[in-house]
C-alpha positions as CSV (number, residue, x, y, z in Angstrom):
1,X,13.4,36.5,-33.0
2,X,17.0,35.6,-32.2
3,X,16.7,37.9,-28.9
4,X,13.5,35.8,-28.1
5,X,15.1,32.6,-28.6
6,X,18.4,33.8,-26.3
7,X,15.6,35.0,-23.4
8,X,14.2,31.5,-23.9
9,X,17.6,29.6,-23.5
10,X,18.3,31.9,-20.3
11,X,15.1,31.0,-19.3
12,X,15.5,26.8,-19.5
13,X,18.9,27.0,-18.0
14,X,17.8,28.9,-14.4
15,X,17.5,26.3,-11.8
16,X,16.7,23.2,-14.5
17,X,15.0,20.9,-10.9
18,X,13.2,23.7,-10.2
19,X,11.7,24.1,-13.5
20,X,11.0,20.6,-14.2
21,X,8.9,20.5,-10.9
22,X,6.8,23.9,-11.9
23,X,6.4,21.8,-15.1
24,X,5.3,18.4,-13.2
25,X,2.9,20.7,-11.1
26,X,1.3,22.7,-13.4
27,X,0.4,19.4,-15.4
28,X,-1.0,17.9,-12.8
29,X,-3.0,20.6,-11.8
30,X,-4.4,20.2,-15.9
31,X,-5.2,16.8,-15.3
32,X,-6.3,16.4,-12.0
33,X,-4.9,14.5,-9.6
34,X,-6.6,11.3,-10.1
35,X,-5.6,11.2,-13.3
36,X,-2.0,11.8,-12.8
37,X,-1.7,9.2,-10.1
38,X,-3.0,6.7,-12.4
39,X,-0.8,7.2,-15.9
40,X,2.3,8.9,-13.5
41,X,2.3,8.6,-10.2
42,X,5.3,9.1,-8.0
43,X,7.9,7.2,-10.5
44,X,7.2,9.7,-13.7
45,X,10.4,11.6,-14.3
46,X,10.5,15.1,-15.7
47,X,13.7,16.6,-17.0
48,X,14.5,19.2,-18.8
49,X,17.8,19.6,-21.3
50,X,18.7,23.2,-21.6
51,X,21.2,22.4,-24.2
52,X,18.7,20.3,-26.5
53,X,15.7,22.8,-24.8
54,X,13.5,19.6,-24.8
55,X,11.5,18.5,-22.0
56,X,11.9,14.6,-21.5
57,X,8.9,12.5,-19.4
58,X,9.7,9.1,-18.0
59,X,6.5,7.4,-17.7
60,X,5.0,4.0,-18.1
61,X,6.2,1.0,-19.8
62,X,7.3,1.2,-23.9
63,X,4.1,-0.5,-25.1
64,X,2.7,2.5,-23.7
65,X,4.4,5.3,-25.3
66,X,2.0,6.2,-28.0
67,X,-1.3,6.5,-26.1
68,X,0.4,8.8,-23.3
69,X,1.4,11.1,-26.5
70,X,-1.8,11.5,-28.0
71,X,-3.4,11.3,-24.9
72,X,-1.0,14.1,-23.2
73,X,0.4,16.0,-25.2
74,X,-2.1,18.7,-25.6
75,X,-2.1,19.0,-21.8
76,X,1.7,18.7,-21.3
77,X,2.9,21.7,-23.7
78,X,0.2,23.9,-21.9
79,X,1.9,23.2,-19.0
80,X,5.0,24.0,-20.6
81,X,4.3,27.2,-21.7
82,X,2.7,28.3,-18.2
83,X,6.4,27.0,-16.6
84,X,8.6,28.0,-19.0
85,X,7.2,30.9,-20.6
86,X,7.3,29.4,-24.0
87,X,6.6,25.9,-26.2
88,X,9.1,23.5,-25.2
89,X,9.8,20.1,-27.0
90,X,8.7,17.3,-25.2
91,X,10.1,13.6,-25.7
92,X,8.5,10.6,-24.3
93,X,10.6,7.6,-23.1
94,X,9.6,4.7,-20.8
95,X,9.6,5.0,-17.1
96,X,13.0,2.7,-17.0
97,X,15.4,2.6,-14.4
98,X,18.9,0.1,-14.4
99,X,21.4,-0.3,-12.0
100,X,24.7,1.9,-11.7
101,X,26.6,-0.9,-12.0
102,X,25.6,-4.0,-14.1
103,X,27.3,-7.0,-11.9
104,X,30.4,-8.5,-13.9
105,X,28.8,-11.7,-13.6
106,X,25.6,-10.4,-15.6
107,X,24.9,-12.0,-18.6
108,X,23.8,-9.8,-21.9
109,X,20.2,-11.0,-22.1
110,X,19.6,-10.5,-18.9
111,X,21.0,-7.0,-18.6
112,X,19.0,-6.2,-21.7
113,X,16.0,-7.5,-20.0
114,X,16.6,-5.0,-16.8
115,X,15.6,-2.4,-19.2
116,X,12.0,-3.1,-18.1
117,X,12.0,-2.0,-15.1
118,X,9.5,0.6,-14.4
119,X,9.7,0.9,-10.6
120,X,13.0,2.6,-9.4
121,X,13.9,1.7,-6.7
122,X,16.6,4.8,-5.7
123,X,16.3,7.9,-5.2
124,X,14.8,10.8,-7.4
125,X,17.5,12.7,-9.6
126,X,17.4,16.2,-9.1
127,X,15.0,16.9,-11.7
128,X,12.7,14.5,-10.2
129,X,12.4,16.3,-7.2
130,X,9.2,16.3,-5.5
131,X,8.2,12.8,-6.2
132,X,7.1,10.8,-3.1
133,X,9.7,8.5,-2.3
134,X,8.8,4.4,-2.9
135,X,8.3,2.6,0.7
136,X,10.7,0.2,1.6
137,X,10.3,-3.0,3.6
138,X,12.9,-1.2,6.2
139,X,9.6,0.9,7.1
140,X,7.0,-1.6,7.7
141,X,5.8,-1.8,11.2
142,X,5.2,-5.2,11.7
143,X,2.6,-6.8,14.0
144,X,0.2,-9.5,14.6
145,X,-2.2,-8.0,11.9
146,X,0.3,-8.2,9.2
147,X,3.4,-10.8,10.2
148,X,2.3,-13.2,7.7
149,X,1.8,-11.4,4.7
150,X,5.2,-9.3,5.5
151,X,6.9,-12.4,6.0
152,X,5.4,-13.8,2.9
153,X,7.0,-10.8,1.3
154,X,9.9,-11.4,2.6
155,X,10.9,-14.5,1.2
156,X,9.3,-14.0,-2.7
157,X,12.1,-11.0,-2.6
158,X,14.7,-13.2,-1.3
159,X,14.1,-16.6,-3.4
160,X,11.7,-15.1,-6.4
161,X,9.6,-17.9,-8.0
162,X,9.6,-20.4,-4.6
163,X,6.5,-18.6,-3.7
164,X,4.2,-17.7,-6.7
165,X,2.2,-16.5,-7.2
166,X,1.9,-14.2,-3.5
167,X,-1.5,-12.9,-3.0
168,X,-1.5,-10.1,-0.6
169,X,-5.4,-9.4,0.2
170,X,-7.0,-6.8,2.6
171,X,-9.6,-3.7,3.2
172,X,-8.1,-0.1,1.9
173,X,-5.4,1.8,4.4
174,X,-3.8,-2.1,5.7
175,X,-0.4,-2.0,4.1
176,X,-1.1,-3.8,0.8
177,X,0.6,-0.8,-1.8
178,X,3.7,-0.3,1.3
179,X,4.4,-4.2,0.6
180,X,4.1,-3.9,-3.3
181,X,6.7,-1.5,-3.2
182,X,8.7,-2.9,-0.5
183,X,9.1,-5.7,-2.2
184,X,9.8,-4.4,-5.4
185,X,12.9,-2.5,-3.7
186,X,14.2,-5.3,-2.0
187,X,14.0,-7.4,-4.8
188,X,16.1,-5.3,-6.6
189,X,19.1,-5.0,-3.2
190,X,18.9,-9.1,-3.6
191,X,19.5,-9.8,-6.9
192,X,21.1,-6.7,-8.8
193,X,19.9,-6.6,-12.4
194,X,16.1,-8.4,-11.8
195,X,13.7,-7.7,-14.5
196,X,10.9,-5.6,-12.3
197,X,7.6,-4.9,-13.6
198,X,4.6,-2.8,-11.5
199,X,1.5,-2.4,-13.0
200,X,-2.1,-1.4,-11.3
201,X,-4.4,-3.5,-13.2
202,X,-5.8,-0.2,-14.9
203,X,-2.6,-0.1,-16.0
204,X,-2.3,-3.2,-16.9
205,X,-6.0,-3.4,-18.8
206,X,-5.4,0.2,-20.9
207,X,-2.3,-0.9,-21.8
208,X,-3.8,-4.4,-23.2
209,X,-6.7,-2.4,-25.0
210,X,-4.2,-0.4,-26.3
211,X,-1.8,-3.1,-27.7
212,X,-5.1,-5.0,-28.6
213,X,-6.2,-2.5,-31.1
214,X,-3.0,-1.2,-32.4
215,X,0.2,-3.3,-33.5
216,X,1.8,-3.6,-30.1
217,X,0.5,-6.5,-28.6
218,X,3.6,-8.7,-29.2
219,X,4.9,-5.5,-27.4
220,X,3.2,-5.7,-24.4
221,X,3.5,-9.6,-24.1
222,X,7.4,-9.5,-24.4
223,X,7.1,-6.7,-21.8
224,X,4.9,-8.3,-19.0
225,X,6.0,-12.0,-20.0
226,X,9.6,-11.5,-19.2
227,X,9.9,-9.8,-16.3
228,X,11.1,-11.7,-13.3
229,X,9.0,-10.4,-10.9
230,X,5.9,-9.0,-12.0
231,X,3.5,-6.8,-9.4
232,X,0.0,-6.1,-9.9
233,X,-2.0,-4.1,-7.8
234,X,-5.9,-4.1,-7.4
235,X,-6.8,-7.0,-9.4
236,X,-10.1,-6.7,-8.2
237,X,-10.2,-4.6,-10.9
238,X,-10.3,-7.4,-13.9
239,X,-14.0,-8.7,-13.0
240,X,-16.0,-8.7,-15.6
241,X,-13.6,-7.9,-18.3
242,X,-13.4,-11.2,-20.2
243,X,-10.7,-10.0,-22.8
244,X,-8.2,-8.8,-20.4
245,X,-8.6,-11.8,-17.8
246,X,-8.1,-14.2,-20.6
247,X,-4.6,-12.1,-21.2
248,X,-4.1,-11.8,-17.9
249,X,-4.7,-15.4,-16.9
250,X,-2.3,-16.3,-20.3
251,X,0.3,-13.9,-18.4
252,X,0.7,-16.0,-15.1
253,X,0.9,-19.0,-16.7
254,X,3.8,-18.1,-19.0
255,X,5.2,-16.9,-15.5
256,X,4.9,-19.8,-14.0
257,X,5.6,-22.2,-16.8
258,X,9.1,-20.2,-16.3
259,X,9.4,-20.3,-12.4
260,X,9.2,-16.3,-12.4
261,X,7.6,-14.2,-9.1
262,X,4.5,-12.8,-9.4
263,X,3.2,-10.9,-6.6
264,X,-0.8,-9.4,-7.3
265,X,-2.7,-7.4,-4.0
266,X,-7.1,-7.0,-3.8
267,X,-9.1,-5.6,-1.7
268,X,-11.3,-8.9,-0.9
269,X,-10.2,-12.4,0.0
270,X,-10.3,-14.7,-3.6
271,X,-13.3,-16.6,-3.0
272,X,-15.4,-13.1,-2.7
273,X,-13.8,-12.6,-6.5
274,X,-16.7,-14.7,-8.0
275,X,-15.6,-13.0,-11.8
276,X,-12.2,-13.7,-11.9
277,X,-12.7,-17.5,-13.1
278,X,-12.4,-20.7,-11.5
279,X,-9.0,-21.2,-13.8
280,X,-7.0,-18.6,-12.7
281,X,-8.1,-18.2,-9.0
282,X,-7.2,-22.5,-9.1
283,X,-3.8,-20.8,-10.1
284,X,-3.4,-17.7,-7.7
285,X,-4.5,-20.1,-4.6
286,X,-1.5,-22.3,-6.0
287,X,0.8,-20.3,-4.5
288,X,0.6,-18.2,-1.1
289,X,-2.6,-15.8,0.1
290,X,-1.8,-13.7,3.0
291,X,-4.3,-11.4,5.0
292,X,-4.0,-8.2,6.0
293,X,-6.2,-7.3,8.8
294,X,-6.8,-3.5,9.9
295,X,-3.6,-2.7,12.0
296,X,-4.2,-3.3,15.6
297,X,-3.1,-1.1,18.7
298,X,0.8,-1.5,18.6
299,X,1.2,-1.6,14.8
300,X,-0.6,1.7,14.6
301,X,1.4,3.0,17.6
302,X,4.9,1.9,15.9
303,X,3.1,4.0,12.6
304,X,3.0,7.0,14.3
305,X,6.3,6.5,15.9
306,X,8.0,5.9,13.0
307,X,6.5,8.9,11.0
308,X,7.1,11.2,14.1
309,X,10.7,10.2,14.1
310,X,11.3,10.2,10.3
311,X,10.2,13.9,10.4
312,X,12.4,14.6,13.7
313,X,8.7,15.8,15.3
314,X,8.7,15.6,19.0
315,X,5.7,13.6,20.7
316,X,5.1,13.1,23.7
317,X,4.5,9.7,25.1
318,X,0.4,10.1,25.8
319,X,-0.1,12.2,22.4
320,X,1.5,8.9,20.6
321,X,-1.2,7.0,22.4
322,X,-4.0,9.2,21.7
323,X,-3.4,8.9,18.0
324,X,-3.0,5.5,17.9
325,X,-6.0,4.5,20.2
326,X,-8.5,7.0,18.5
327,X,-7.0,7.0,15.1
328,X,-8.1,3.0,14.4
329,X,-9.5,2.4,11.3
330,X,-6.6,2.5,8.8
331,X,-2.9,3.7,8.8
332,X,-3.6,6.6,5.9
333,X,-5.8,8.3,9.1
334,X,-2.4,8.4,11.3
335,X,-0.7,9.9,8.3
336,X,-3.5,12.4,8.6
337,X,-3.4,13.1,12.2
338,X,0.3,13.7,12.4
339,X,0.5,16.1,9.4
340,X,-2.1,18.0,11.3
341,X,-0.1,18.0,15.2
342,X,3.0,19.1,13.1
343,X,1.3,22.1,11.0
344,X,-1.0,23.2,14.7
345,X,2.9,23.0,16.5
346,X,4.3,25.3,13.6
347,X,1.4,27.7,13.7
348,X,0.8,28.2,17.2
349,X,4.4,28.1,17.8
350,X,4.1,25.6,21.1
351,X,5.2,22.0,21.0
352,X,2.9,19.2,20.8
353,X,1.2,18.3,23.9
354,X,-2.1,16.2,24.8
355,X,-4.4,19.2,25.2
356,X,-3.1,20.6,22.1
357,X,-3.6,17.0,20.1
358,X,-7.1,17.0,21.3
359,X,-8.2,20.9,20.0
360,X,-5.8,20.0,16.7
361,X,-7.6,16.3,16.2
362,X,-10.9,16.9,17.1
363,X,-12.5,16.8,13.9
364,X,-10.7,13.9,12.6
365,X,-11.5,11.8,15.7
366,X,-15.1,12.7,15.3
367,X,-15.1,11.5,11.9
368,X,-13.0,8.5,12.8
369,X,-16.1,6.5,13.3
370,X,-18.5,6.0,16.9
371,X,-17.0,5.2,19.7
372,X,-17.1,1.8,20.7
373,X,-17.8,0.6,24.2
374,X,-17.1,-2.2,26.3
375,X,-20.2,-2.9,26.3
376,X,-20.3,-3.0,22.5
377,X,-17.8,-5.8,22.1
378,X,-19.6,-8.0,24.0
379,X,-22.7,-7.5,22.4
380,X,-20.8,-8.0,18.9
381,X,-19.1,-11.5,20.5
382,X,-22.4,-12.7,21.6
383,X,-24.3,-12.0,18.6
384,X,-21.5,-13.1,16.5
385,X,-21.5,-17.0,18.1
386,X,-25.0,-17.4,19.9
387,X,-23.5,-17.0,23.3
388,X,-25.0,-16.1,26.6
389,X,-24.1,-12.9,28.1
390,X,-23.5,-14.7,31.3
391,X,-20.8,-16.8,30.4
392,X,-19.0,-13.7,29.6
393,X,-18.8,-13.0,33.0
394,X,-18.1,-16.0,34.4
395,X,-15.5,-17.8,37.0
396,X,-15.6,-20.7,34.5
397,X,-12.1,-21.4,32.8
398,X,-13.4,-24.0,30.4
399,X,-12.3,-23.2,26.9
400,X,-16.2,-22.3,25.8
401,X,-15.9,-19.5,28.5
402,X,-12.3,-18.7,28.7
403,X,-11.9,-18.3,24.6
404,X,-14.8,-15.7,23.9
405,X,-14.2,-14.0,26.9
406,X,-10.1,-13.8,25.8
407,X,-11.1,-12.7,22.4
408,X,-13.5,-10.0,23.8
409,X,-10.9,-8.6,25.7
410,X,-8.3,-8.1,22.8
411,X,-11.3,-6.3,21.0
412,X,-11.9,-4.2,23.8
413,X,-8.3,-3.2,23.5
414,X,-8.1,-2.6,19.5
415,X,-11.2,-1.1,19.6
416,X,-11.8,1.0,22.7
417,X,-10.5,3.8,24.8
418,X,-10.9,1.8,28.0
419,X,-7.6,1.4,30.4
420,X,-6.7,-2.4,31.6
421,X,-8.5,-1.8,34.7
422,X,-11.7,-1.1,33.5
423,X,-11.6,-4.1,30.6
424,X,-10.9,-6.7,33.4
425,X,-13.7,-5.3,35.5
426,X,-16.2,-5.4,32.6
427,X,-15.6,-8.9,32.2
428,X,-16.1,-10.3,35.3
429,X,-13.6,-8.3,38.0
430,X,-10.2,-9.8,36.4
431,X,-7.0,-7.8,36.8
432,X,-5.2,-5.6,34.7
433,X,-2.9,-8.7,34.6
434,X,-5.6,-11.0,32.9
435,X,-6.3,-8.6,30.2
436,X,-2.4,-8.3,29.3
437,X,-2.4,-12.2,29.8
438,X,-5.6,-12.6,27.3
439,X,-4.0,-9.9,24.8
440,X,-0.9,-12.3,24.0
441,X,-2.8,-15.2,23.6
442,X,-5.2,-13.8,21.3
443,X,-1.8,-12.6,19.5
444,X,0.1,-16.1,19.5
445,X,-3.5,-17.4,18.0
446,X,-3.6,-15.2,15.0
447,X,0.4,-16.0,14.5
448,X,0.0,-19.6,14.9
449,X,-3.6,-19.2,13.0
450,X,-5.5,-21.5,15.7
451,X,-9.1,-22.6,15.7
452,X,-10.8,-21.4,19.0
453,X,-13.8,-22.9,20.6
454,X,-16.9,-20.6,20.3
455,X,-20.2,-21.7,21.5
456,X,-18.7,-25.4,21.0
457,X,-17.9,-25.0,17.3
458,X,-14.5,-24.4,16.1
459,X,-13.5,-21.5,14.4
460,X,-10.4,-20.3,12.6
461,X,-9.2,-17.3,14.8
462,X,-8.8,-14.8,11.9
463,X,-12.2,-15.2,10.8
464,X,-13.5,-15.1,14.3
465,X,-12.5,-11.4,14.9
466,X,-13.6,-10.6,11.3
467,X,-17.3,-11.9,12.4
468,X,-17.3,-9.6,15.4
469,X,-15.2,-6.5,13.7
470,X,-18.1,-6.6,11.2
471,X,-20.7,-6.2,13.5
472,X,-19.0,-3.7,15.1
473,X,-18.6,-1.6,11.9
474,X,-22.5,-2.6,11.6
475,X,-23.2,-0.7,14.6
């Protein structure tokens, strides 16, 4: 027994990272990945001790400590054993993470309170490794699609509470998770000891059923109600569940009440939330809603750029183009096509080139959605306002021509393959010039967020192109 206990030890203190990941793996292979993602996710922490021969997880706030046991467990020693070769004892702490150094200035209470935070903002320790790194603001490529909501972010990190609560709302693959995290990081680099608390509102709901119908639920209060920034993602997800948007609705106002920054992301803007309440979306529209709009031509160039250059991957010039022109409909499908150019360059031994790119991408540009032509967009801009074909291509520089025709062109360049050349001769022999010209101006509109004359009615820019990008996706 003794020799089998020794064999054991030998066994937990070989390469103590490398276990902990084989540990991490194999119990997320148990659970699925879904699953993982939900109740882990990228800031769980597994360690082992080879002293105490215990394996300690770091996951979710304290409220939430006993339901991940009994929930778990089972799972978790399984995976264990398949690691380790044996039953290991496993202890279960919060995900917390505090600065190095508490500033001298700090009071007590408030370092106390940075015992809440459950987003870490620095890197993995060792026994951590594998995790996928939080984005940071740094990483954001910024564009017309996205200035405001970024900028929006920008300033909730640096003067938390001036702009609460920040609603950050857009379609899947825009940005909106990159931001949550960004800001959660930057928050921290601003003011060292902030209370930080990042919740999906899954997480958020289980964790109030939970409380609810055990004896934490002055527990999970204390928790969510003093943090100094809270972040929710996907709160979408509370309609229809009465109990949890009355806490949850409790929860920003306490936040409020207290000047504290609350920062919540959705898929949809709030008036399509028709089950959240006319209360608390009165409350979230007292603060700051920012769009997110699908990233348009240069944003998903910088993407691929950035990821290319991150990863030391050489690309040429027209490959980066090709991505970023055929790859359109959200940033997770550039992700996708340039972990497939570097695994092709590794396997085939060559560098990456554009007749390469298109064997390598063919598939993924196929299922990237139709292709849309010129001819497409200005089907989609006259359908969308009621106007005449004819004005389209027109001499006329009145603003009921110029504006739909401006706005056609900046589609035709987010949304097709065309060069400059063929864009201006589509609408009405312009130059190459005219198209760059009509590109901008579109661009300062959506900054500036301008009304632009269509069909003589006045319409906000943004939810112009959202008219026509729908019937475009409408086919």
């Amino acid at each position: 027994m003794a020799k089998a206990v020794d064999v054991g030890a030998r066994a937990l203190s070989r390469d103590i990272g490398n276990l902990a990941t084989l540990v991490r793996d194999a119990f997320r292979r148990r659970v699925g990945d879904d699953r993982f993602a939900v109740w882990f996710g990228p800031s769980a922490v597994f360690a082992i001790d080879a002293a105490a021969e215990c394996l300690t997880v770091e996951a979710g706030p304290g409220f939430q400590q006993e339901w991940l046991r009994r929930t778990f467990q089972a799972d978790l020693d399984a995976a264990a054993i398949e690691a380790c070769g044996r039953k290991v004892r496993v202890v279960w702490r919060p995900g917390v993470t505090q600065p190095a150094v508490a500033p001298s200035h700090q009071s007590a209470p408030r370092a106390r309170r940075a015992a809440a935070v459950v987003t870490p903002p620095a890197p993995a320790p060792a026994a951590g490794a594998g995790r996928r790194p939080f984005s940071d603001l740094e990483d954001f490529v910024v564009g017309p699609s996205n200035r405001m909501a970024y900028g929006a972010v920008e300033i909730a990190a640096a003067r938390p509470g001036e702009m609460s609560p920040l609603v950050i709302h857009g379609p899947t693959g825009v940005g909106k998770t990159h931001l949550l995290e960004g800001i959660c990081g930057r928050a921290r680099q601003c003011h060292p000891g902030i209370n930080v608390v990042s919740l999906s509102a899954e997480q958020f709901t289980t964790g109030f059923l939970q409380a609810l119908h055990g004896t934490g639920l002055p527990g999970f209060r204390r928790s969510c109600r003093s943090a100094d920034l809270l972040v929710v993602d996907d709160i979408q997800f509370f309609v229809g569940k009465r109990a949890t948007l009355v806490e949850f609705q409790q929860t920003v106002d306490a936040l409020y009440r207290q000047g504290r920054q609350m920062v919540f992301a959705c898929d949809r803007d709030l008036d399509a939330l028709d089950g959240l309440g006319s209360d608390l979306v009165t409350r979230l529209r007292g603060g700051m809603n920012a769009r997110l709009l699908p990233p348009d031509y240069e944003v998903r160039r910088g993407i691929v750029e950035r990821i290319c250059m991150k990863r030391d991957l050489q690309v040429p010039e027209d490959v980066v183009h090709y991505v970023a022109t055929h790859m359109a409909r959200h940033a997770r499908e550039l992700f996708g096509a340039v972990n497939r150019l570097e695994a092709a360059s590794l396997m085939l031994g060559i560098p990456v080139s554009a007749g390469m790119a298109e064997e390598a991408l063919a598939d993924l540009v196929r299922s990237s959605g139709r292709s849309v032509r010129l001819a497409d967009v200005e089907k989609a801009v006259c359908k969308a306002f009621g106007i005449d074909a004819a004005v389209m291509q027109s001499a006329r520089r009145s603003k009921a021509a110029s504006h739909p025709r401006m706005l056609a062109m900046y589609l035709a360049r987010r949304h097709t393959r065309a060069a400059l050349t063929e864009i201006g001769g589509h609408f009405g022999r312009r130059s190459h010039s005219t198209v760059i010209a009509a590109q901008k101006t579109v661009e300062e509109w959506i900054v500036n967020r301008e009304q632009i004359v269509l069909a003589e009615v006045a319409w906000d820019v943004e939810d112009a192109i959202r008219r026509v990008e729908d019937i475009l996706r409408a086919g």
